[in-house]
C-alpha atoms as a printed R data frame, in Angstrom:
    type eleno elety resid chain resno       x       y       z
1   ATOM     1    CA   UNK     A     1   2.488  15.163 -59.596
2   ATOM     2    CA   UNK     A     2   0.582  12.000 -60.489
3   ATOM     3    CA   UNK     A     3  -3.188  11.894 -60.209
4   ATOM     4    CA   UNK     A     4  -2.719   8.818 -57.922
5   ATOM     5    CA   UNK     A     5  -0.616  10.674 -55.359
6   ATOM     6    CA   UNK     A     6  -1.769  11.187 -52.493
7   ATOM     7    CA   UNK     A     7  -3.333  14.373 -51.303
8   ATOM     8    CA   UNK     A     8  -2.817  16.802 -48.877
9   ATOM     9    CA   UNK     A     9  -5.161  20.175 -49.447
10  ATOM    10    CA   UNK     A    10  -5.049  23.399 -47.304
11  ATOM    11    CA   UNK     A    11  -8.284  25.472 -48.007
12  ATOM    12    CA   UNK     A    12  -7.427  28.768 -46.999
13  ATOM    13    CA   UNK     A    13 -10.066  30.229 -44.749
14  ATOM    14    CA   UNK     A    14  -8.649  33.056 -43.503
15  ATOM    15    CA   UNK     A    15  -5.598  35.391 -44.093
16  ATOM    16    CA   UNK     A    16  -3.313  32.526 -44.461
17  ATOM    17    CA   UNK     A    17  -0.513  35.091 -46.105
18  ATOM    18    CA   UNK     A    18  -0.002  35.600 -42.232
19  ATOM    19    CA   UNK     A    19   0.868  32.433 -41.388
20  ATOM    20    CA   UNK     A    20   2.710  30.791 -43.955
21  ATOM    21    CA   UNK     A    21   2.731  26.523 -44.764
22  ATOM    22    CA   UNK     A    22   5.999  25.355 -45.500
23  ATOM    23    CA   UNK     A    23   8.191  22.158 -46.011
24  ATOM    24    CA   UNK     A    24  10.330  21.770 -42.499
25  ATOM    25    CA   UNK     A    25  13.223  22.759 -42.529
26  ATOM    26    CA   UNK     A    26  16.494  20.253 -41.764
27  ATOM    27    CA   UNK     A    27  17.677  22.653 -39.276
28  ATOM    28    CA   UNK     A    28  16.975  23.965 -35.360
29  ATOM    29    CA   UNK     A    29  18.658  26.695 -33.691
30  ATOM    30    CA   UNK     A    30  19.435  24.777 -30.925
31  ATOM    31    CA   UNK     A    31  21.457  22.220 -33.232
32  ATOM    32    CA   UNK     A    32  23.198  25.220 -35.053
33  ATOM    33    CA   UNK     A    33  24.799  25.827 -31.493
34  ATOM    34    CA   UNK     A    34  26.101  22.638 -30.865
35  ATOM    35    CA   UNK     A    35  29.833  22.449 -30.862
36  ATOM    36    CA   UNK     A    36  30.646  22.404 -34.478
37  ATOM    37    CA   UNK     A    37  27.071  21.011 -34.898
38  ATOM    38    CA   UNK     A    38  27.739  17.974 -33.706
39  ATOM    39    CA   UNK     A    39  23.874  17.040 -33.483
40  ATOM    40    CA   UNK     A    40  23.782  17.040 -36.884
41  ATOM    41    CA   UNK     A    41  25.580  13.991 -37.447
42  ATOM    42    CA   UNK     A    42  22.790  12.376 -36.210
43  ATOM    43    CA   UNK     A    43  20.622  11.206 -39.026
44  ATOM    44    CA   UNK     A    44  17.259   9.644 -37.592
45  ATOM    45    CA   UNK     A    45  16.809  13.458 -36.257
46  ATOM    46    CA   UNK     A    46  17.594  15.637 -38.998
47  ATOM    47    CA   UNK     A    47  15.476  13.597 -40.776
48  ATOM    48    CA   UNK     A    48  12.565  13.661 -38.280
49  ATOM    49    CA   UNK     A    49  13.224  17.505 -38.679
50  ATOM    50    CA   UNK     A    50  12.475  17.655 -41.882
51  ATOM    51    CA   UNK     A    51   9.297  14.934 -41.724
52  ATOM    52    CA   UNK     A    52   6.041  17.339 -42.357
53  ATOM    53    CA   UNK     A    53   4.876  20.739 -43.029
54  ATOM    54    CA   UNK     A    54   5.130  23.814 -40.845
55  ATOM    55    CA   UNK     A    55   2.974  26.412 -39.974
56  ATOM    56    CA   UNK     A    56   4.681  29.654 -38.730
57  ATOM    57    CA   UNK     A    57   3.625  32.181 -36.723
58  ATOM    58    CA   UNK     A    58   2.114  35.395 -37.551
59  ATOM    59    CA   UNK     A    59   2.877  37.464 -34.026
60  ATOM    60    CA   UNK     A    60   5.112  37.943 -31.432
61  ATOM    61    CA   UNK     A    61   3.662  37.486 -28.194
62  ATOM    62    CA   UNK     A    62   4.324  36.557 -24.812
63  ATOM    63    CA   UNK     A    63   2.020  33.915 -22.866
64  ATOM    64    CA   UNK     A    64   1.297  33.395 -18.509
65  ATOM    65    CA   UNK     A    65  -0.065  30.982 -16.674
66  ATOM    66    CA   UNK     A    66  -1.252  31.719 -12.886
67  ATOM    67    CA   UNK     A    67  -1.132  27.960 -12.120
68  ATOM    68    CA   UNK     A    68  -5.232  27.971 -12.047
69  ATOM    69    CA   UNK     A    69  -7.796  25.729 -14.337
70  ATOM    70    CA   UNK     A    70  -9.708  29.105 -14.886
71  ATOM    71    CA   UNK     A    71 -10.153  29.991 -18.513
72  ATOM    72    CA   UNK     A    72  -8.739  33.413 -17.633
73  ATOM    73    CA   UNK     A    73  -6.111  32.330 -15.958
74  ATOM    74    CA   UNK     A    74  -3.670  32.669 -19.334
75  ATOM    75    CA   UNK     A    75  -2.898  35.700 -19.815
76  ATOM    76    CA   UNK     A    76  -1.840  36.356 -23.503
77  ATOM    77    CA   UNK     A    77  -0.316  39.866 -24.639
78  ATOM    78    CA   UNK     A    78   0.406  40.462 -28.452
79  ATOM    79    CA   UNK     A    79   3.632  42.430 -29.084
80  ATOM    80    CA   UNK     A    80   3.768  42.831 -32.678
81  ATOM    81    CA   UNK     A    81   1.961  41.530 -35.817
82  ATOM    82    CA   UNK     A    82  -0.800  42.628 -38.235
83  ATOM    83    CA   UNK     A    83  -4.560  41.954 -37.564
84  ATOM    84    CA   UNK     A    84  -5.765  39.632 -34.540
85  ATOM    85    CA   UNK     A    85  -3.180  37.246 -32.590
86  ATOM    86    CA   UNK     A    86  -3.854  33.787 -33.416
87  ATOM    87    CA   UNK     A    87  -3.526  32.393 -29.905
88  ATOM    88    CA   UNK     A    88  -5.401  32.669 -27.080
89  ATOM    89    CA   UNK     A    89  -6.250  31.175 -23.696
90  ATOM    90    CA   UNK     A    90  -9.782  29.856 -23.967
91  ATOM    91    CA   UNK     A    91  -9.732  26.269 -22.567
92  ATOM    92    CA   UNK     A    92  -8.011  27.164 -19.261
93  ATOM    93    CA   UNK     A    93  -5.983  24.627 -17.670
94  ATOM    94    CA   UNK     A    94  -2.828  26.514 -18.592
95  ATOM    95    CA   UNK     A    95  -3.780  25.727 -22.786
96  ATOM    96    CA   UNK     A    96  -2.885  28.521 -25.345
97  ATOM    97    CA   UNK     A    97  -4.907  27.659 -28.639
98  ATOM    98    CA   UNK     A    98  -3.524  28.661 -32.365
99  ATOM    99    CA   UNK     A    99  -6.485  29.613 -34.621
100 ATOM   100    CA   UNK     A   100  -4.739  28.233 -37.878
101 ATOM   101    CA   UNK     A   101  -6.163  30.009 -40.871
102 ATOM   102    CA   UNK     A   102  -6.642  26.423 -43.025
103 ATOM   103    CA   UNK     A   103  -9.224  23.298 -43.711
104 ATOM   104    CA   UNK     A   104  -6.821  20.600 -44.553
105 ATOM   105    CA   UNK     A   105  -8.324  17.279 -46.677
106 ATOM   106    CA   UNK     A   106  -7.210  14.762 -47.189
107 ATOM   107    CA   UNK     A   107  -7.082  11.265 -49.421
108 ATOM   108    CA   UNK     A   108  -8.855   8.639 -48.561
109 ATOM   109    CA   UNK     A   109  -7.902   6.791 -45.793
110 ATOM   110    CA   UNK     A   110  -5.402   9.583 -44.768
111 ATOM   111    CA   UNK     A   111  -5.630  11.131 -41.468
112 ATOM   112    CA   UNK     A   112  -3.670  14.889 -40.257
113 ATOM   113    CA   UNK     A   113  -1.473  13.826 -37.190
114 ATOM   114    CA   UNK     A   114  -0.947  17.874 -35.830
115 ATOM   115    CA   UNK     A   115   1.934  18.157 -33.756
116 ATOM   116    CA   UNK     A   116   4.225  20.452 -32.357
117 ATOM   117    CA   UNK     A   117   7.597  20.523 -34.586
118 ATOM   118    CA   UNK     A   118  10.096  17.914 -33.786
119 ATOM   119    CA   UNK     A   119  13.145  18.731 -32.426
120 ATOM   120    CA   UNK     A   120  12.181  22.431 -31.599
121 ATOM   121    CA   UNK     A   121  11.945  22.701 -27.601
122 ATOM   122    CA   UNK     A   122   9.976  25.451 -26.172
123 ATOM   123    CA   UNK     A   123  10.577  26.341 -22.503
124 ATOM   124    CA   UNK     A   124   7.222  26.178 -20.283
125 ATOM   125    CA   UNK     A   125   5.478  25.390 -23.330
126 ATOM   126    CA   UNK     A   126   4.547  21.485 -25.017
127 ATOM   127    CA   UNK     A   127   2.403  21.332 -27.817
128 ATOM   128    CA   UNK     A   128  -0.330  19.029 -27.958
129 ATOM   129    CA   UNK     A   129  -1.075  16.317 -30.341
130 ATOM   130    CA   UNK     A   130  -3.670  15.420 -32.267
131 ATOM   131    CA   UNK     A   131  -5.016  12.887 -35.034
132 ATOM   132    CA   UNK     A   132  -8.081  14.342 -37.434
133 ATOM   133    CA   UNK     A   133  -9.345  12.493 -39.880
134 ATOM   134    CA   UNK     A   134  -9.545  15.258 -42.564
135 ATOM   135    CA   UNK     A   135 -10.504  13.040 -45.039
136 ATOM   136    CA   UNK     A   136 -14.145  13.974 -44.227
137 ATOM   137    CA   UNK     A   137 -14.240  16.460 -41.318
138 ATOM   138    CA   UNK     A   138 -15.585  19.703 -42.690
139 ATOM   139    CA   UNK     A   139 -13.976  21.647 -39.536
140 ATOM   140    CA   UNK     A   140 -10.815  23.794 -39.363
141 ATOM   141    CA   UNK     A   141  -8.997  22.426 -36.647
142 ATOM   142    CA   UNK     A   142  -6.553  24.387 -33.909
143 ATOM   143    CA   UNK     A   143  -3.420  23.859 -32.269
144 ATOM   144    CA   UNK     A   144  -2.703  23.980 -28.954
145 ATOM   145    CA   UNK     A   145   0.166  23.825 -26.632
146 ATOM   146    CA   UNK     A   146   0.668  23.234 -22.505
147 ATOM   147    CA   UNK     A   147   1.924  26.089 -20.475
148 ATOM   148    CA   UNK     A   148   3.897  24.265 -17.708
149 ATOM   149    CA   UNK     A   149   5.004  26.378 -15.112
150 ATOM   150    CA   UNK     A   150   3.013  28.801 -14.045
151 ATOM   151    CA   UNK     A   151   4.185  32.403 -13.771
152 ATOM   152    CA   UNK     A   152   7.131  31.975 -16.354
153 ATOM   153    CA   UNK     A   153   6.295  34.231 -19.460
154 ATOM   154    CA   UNK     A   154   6.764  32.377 -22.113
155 ATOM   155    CA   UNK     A   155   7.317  34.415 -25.384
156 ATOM   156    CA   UNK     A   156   6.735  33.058 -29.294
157 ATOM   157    CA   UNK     A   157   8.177  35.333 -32.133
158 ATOM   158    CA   UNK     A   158   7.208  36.092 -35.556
159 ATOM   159    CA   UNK     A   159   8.033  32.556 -37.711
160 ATOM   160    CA   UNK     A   160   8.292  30.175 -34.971
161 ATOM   161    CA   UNK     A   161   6.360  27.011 -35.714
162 ATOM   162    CA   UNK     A   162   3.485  26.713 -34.035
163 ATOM   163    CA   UNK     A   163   2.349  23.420 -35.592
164 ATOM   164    CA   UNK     A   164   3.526  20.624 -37.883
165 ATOM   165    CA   UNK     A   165   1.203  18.680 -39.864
166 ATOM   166    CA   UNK     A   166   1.775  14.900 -40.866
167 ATOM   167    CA   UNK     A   167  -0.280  12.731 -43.015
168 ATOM   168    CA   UNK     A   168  -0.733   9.158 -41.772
169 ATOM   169    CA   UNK     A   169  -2.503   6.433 -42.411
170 ATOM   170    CA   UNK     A   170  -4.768   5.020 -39.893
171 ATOM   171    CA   UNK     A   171  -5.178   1.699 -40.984
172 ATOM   172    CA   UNK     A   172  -1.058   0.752 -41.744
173 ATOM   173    CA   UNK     A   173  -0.659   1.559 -38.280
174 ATOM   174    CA   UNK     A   174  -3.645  -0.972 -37.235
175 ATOM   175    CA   UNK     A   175  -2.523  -3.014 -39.342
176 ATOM   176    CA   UNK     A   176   0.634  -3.387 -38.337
177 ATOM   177    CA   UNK     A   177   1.870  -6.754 -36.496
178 ATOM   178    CA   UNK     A   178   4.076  -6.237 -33.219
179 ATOM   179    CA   UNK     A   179   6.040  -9.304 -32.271
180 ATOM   180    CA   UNK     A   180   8.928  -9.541 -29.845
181 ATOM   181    CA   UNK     A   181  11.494 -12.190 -30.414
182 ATOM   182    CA   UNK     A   182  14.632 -13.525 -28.504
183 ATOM   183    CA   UNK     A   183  17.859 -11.601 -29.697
184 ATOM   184    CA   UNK     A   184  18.929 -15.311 -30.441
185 ATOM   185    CA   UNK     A   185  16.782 -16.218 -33.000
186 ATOM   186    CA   UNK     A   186  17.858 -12.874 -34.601
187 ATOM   187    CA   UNK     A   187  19.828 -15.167 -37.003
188 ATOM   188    CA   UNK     A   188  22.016 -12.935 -39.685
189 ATOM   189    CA   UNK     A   189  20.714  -9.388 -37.864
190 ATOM   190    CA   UNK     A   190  22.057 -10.796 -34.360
191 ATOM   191    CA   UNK     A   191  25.699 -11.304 -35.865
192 ATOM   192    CA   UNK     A   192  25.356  -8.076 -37.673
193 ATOM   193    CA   UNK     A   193  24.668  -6.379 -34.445
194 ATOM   194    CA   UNK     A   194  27.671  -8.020 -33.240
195 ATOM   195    CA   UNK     A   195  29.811  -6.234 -35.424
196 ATOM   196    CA   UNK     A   196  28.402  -3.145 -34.289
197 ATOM   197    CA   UNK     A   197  28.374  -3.348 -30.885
198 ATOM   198    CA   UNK     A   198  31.923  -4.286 -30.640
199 ATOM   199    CA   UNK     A   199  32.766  -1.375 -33.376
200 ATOM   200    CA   UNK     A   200  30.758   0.933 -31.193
201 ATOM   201    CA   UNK     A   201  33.086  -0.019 -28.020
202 ATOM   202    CA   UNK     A   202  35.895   0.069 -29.542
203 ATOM   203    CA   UNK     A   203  35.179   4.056 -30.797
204 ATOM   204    CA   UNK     A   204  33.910   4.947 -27.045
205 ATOM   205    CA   UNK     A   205  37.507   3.725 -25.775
206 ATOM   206    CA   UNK     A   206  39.041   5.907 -27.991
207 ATOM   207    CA   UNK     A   207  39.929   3.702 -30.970
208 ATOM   208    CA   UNK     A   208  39.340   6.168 -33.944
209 ATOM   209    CA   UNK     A   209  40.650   3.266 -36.542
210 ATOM   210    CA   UNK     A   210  36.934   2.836 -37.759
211 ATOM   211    CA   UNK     A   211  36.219   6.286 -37.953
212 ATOM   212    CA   UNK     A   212  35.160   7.789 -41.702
213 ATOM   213    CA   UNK     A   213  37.816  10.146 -43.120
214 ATOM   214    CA   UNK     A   214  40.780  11.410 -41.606
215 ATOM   215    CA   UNK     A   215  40.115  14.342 -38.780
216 ATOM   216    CA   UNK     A   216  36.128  13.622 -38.540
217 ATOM   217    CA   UNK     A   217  36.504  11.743 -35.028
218 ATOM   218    CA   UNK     A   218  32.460  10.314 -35.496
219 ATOM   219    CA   UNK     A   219  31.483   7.310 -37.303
220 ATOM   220    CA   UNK     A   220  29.460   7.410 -40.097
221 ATOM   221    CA   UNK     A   221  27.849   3.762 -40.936
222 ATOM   222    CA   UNK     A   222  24.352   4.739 -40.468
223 ATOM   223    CA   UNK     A   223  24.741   8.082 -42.054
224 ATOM   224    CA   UNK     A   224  26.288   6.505 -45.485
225 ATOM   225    CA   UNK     A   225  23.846   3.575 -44.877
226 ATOM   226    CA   UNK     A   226  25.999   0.589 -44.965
227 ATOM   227    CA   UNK     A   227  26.933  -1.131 -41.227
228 ATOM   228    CA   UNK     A   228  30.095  -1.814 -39.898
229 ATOM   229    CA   UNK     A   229  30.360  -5.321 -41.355
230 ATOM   230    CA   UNK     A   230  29.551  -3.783 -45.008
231 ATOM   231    CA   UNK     A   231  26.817  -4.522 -45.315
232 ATOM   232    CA   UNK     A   232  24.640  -2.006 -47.180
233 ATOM   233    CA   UNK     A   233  20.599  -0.224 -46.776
234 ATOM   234    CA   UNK     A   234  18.928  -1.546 -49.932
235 ATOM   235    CA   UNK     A   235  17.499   1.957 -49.784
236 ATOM   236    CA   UNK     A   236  18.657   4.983 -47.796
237 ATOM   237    CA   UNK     A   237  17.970   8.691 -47.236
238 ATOM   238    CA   UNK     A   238  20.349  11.396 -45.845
239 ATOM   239    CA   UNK     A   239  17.144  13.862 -46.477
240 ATOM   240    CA   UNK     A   240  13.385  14.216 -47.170
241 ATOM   241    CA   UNK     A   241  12.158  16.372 -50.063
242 ATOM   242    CA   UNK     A   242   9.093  17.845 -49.478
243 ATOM   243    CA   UNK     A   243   6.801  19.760 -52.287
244 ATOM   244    CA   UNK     A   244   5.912  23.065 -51.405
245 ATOM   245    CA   UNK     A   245   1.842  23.926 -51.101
246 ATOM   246    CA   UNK     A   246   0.841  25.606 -54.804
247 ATOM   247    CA   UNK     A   247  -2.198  26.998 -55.752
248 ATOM   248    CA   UNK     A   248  -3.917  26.181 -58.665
249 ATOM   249    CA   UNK     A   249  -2.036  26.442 -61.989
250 ATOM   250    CA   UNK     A   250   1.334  27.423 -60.172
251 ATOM   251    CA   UNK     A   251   4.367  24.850 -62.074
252 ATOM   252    CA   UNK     A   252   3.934  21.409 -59.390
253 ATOM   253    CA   UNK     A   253   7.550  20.571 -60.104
254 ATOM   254    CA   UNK     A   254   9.896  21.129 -56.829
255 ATOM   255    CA   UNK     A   255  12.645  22.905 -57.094
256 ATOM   256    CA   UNK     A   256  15.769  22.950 -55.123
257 ATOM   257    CA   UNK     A   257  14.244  26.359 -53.557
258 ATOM   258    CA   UNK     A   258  11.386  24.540 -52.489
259 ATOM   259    CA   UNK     A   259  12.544  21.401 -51.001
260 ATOM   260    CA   UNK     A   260  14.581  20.959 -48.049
261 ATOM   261    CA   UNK     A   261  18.289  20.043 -48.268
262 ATOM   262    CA   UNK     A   262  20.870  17.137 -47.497
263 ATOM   263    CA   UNK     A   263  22.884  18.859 -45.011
C-alpha cells in the first residue's frame, strides 16, 4: 500500500477477536434463494454489497420491544456467546445499541459513514445511520438499530452484521454541483437512451433476440458495461476488492482469500 493512500485505522479497544472486521461479502442469503439467483444479475447491488467493511456479531440473542419510550422497555436476552453481549437497550424508544470493540481514524478529510449492511433486511429491526468524523474524534462510536414493531422478538445470530463502515469524504459531497436538465438537451446520452428503452421493450414483450448467450433469457449490457447501441464504459467493475484490516508487520498485499469475488 502506498504511503499516500488513504487511511482507514481500527484501534482495537476491546476484545475485538469477538467481533471480527471484514471486507463485505458479494453475497446475501436472501439473494442465494432467489430462483436460480436471479438477483444477482443485478450489478449496481452486488456491488453495493460488497461497498465497505463489516462488523459481525459476537452473540446470539433475541431483542423486544413493549411499544414504550422507556429505556427498559427493550428487553434484550443473550443466548449464546463468550463474555458480555454487545447490545443493549439503553436509549429507549425501541433502540438496541452495539458496543463495537474499535476507535476507527481516519485521513484527513475522511469521515466513517456507519450503516447497517446493504442489502441485508432484518425483520422489526432498521439500523441507524450515522456520519463521524473520525479524522479527529477520540471516541469509540456505537451502532444502533430501530426495533419496529413492538412485541415481535427479533433474534440476531452469531456473524450477522451488525454494522458496515464506509469512508467518505465530506467535502466531494459538498462540493458536488446538482443540476437538472431537459431530457432534450441530453444530446448523444438522449439517443443512447433511445436505444435502450426501445431494447428494454422489446425484451419485456418477450423478444429474447437481444439477449446475451443462448439459454440466459436476461440481458446483460450493463453487466459487461457496454449499452445496447455498443457503446462501451470507459471504465467498468463487475466487483470491488477490498483489503483486509492487518496489523502491523502482517504482508499488506491482498490476496484472492482476502478480497471479495466477481461472482
Amino acid at each position: 500500500m502506498s504511503d499516500d493512500a488513504p487511511r482507514l485505522i481500527a484501534y482495537r479497544v476491546g476484545d475485538a477477536d469477538r467481533m471480527p472486521l471484514v471486507p463485505a461479502p458479494s453475497t446475501r442469503p436472501w439473494m442465494d434463494a432467489t430462483h436460480q439467483r436471479f438477483a444477482y444479475r443485478c450489478l449496481p447491488m452486488v456491488i453495493a454489497n460488497q461497498a465497505g467493511w463489516i462488523i459481525q456479531n459476537s452473540h446470539t440473542f433475541t431483542a423486544v420491544w413493549d411499544g414504550s419510550m422507556a429505556v427498559d422497555g427493550v428487553r434484550v436476552e443473550a443466548l449464546s456467546g463468550a463474555g458480555p453481549c454487545p447490545a443493549s437497550g439503553h436509549f429507549g424508544s425501541g433502540v438496541i445499541t452495539f458496543t463495537l470493540p474499535y476507535l476507527f481514524q481516519t485521513s484527513p478529510g475522511y469521515a466513517l459513514l456507519m450503516r447497517g449492511a446493504s442489502n441485508w433486511p432484518k425483520d422489526g429491526a432498521s439500523p441507524l445511520e450515522g456520519l463521524i468524523e473520525t479524522d479527529w474524534s477520540p471516541a469509540t462510536a456505537t451502532m444502533n438499530w430501530k426495533l419496529t414493531r413492538p412485541g415481535l422478538t427479533v433474534r440476531f445470530d452469531v456473524g450477522d452484521p451488525v454494522c458496515m463502515v464506509v469512508p467518505v469524504r465530506l467535502d466531494t459531497l459538498e462540493a458536488v454541483a446538482p443540476a437538472l436538465v431537459e431530457f432534450a438537451e441530453a444530446g448523444a446520452l438522449a439517443t443512447q437512451h433511445q436505444v435502450w428503452a426501445e431494447s428494454r421493450r422489446r425484451f419485456l414483450a418477450g423478444d429474447r433476440t437481444d439477449v446475451e448467450g443462448p439459454g440466459d433469457g436476461w440481458q446483460k449490457h450493463y453487466f459487461q458495461g457496454t449499452s445496447p447501441g455498443g457503446v462501451e464504459a470507459p471504465e467498468h467493475r463487475r466487483a470491488l476488492r477490498l483489503r483486509p484490516f492487518r496489523a502491523p508487520g502482517e504482508d499488506e498485499r491482498a490476496t484472492e482469500d482476502d478480497i471479495t469475488r466477481d461472482r
